[in-house]
N, C-alpha and C positions, 0 to 999 in steps of 0.2 A: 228529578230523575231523568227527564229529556236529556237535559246540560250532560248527566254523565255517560249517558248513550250516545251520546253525539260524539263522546269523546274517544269512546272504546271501539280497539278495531277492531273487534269482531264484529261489531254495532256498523262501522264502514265499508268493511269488505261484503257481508251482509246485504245493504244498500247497494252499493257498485253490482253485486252478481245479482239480484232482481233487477235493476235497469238491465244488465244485458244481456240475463234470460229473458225477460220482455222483446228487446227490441230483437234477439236471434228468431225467438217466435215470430214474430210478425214478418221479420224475411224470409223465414219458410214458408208461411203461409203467402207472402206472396209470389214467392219459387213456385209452390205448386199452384197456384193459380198460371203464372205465366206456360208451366210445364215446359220449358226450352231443354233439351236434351243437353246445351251444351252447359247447362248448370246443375249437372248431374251431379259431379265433383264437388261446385261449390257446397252441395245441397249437402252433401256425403262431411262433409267437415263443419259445417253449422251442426249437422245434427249431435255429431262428435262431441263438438263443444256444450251443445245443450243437456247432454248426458252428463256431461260433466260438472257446469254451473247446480245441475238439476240435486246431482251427489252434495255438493258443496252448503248451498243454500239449506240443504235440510239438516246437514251437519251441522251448521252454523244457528241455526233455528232451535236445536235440540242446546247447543254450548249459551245461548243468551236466553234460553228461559232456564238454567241455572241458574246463568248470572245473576238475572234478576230476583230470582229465590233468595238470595244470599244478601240482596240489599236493604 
């Protein structure tokens, strides 16, 4: 069952958007530790994307525990 997950893209794009909903968290978090006002922006467009990855990955989480139902 690994082998056929590994192979399906929903199974990778999956994988890909948890690495970089992880790694976006962690540079927010360390944005607001630094709190530099001129990373206001950057901070404003990471969050953007986190909203985003955040929509995705759960979408993607709901479509591969079908999939795997059906195996």
């Amino acid at each position: 069952m690994r082998s056929i997950l590994r192979e399906n893209n929903n199974f990778q794009k999956f994988s890909r958007y948890c690495e970089e909903k992880e790694s976006i968290e962690k540079e927010l978090n360390d944005l607001s530790i630094s709190d530099g006002k001129k990373e206001d922006g950057k901070k404003e467009k990471l969050e953007k994307r986190l909203r985003h990855l955040k929509k995705e990955v759960s979408e993607l989480a709901i479509i591969l525990q079908n999939e795997i139902k059906l195996l």
